[in-house]
Every structure is written in C-alpha cells, then in structure tokens.
C-alpha positions as CSV (number, residue, x, y, z in Angstrom):
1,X,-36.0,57.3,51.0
2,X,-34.9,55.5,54.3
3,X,-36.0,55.3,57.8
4,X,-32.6,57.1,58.2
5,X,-33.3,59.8,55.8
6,X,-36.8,60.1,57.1
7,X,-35.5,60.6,61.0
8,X,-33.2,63.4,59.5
9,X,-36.2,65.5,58.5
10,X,-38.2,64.6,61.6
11,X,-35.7,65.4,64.1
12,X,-35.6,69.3,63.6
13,X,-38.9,69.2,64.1
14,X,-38.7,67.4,67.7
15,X,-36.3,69.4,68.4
16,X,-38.7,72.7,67.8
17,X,-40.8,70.9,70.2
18,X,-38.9,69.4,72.6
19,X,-39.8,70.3,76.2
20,X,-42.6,72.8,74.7
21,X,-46.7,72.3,76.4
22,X,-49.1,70.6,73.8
23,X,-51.5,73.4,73.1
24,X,-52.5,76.2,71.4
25,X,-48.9,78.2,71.1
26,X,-47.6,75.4,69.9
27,X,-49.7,74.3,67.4
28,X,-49.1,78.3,66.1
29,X,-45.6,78.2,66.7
30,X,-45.5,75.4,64.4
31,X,-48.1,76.5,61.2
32,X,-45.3,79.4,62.1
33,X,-42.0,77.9,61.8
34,X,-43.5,74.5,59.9
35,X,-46.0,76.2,57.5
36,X,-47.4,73.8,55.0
37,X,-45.7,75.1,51.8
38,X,-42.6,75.4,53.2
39,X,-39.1,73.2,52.0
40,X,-39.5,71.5,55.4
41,X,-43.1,70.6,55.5
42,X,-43.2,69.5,51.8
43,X,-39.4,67.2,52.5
44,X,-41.3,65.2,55.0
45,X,-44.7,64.8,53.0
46,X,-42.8,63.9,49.8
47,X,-40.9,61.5,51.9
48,X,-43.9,60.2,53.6
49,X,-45.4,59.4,49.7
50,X,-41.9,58.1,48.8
51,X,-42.0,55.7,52.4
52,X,-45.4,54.3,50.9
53,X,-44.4,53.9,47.6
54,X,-41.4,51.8,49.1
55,X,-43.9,49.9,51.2
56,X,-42.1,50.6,54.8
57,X,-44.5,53.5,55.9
58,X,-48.4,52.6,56.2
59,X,-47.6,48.9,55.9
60,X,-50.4,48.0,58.6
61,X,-54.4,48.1,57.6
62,X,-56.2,48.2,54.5
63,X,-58.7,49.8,52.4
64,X,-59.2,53.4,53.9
65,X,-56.9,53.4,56.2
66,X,-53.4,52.5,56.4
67,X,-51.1,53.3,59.5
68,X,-47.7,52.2,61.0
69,X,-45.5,53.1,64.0
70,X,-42.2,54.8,62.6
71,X,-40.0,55.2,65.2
72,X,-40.7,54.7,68.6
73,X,-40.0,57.3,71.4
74,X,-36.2,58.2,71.3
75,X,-33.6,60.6,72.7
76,X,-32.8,62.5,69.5
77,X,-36.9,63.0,69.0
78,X,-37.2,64.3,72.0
79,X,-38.8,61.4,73.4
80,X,-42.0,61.2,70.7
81,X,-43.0,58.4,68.6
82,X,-43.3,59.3,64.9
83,X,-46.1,57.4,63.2
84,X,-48.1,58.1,59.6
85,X,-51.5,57.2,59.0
86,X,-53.0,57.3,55.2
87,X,-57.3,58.2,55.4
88,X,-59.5,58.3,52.8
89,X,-62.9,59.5,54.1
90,X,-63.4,57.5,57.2
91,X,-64.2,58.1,60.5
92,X,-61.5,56.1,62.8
93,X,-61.5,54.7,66.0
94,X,-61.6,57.0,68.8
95,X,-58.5,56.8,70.9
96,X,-57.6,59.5,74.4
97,X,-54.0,61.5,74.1
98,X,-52.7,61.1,77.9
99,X,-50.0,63.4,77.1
100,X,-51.3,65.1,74.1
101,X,-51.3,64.6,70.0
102,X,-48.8,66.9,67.2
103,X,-50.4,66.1,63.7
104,X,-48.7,67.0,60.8
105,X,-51.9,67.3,58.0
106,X,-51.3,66.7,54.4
107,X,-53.5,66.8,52.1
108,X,-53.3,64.4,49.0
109,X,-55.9,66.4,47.1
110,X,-57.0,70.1,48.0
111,X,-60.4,69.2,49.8
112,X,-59.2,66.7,52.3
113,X,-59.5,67.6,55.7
114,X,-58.6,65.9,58.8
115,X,-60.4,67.0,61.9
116,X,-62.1,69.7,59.4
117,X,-58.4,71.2,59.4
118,X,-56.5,71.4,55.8
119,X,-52.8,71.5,55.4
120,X,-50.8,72.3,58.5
121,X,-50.6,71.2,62.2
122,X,-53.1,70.4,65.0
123,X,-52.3,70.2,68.2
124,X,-54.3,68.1,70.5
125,X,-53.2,69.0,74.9
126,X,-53.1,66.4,77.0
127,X,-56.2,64.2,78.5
128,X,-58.2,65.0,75.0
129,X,-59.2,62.3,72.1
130,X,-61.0,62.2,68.9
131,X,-62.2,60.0,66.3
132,X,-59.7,60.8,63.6
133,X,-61.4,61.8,60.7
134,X,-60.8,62.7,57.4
135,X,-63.4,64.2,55.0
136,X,-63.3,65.3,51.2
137,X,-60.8,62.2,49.9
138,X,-57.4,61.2,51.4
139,X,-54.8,62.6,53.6
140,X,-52.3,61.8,55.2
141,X,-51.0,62.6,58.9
142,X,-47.7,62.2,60.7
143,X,-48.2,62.3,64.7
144,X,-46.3,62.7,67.3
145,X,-47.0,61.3,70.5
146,X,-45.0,62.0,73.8
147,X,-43.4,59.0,75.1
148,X,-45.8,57.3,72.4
149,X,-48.7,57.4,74.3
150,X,-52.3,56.5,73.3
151,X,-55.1,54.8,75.0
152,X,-57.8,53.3,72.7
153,X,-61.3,53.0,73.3
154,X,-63.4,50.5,73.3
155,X,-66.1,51.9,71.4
C-alpha cells in the first residue's frame, strides 16, 4: 500500500462530501453510502492496517496513541486533510473543529468505541470539540478536516 494507493480510496469519498454541511445528513448520508461492511469502508481500513504495518501511517506518538497527518488539504479531496489516529483506551486531548470533524470509526476488536460510537462515521459541525476517546481496546479513525482545521486546547 502507497500514499498513492491510499489517496485513490479516499478521494471518492471527498468527493461524496465535497461542498456538503458537516452535520447530521451527512454523517447519515455517509453510514448510507459508506456503511462499515461495505468493499469501500473495509479497502480503506485494510489499507490503514497495511499503512501501519509499512510504518508511513501513525508514525507520530507512542504507547496508546499513534497519529499522523496524511495528506494535507488538496484540490482532488475537496479541500480536507486526511489524517489516521490509532487509540487504545485513552482519553486524548481535547481539540475545537472550526469548520467541523468527518471520522471514519474502525474498530480493531468488536468492543472498541470511539466517542461511544462503533464502526461507521461521526460527524462533528462546525464550532464543536471533544476529547477523543476510545473505550473497550483499540480503534482506529481516519478524519477529515476542512481546509485541515483544528485548534487545540490548552487543557
């Protein structure tokens, strides 16, 4: 797996998104058209794994949580940054979306959660922030940010 080859099986997704408001619709467009056992959904989590494995995904942090910038915003991604984060029952830092959060959940074993969601997508609007959290083992999570945006807290 390349970044090349990874971009390929982000980009449809962007696309679906592209230009769309970060809320509620979306996020059930996207369980939807996205759901977590489909051929799509399962491309981009084995090639998250296979992006690990290959040590140019999550190649930032330690321990219990492992993270790394992808791509930053672009044209063909409709102007999102891609990035991956791999949790294993920690509570991170808490961080605001100024433009809103896409998170692609995936499960590594079946009681992970992130956010107390399972496998699937969670949409975050814009102005709202969390402490990401994942509960019940590991997980990991793809998001997409528009224009890359993030603003991290101090506490």
């Amino acid at each position: 797996m390349t970044t090349d080859e990874f971009r390929a099986l982000v980009e449809p997704v962007t696309r679906f998104i592209a230009g769309r408001e970060l809320d509620s619709a979306l996020e059930a467009d996207l369980n939807g058209a996205f759901p977590g056992e489909c051929a799509a959904f399962r491309a981009i989590e084995s090639a998250c794994h296979a992006g690990i494995a290959a040590g140019w995904m999550c190649a930032q942090g330690a321990g219990k949580r492992k993270f790394g910038r992808i791509f930053e915003p672009a044209d063909d991604l409709a102007r999102f940054s891609v990035d991956v984060v791999d949790i294993t029952d920690l509570v991170g830092n808490h961080h605001r979306h100024p433009t809103g959060e896409i998170d692609m959940i995936m499960p590594v074993g079946a009681a992970a959660k992130f956010d107390g969601r399972g496998r699937g997508w969670l949409v975050y609007p814009p102005d709202s922030g969390h402490r990401p959290t994942v509960t019940g083992g590991r997980a990991l999570v793809l998001y997409l940010l528009p224009e890359g945006q993030i603003e991290w807290s101090s506490s």
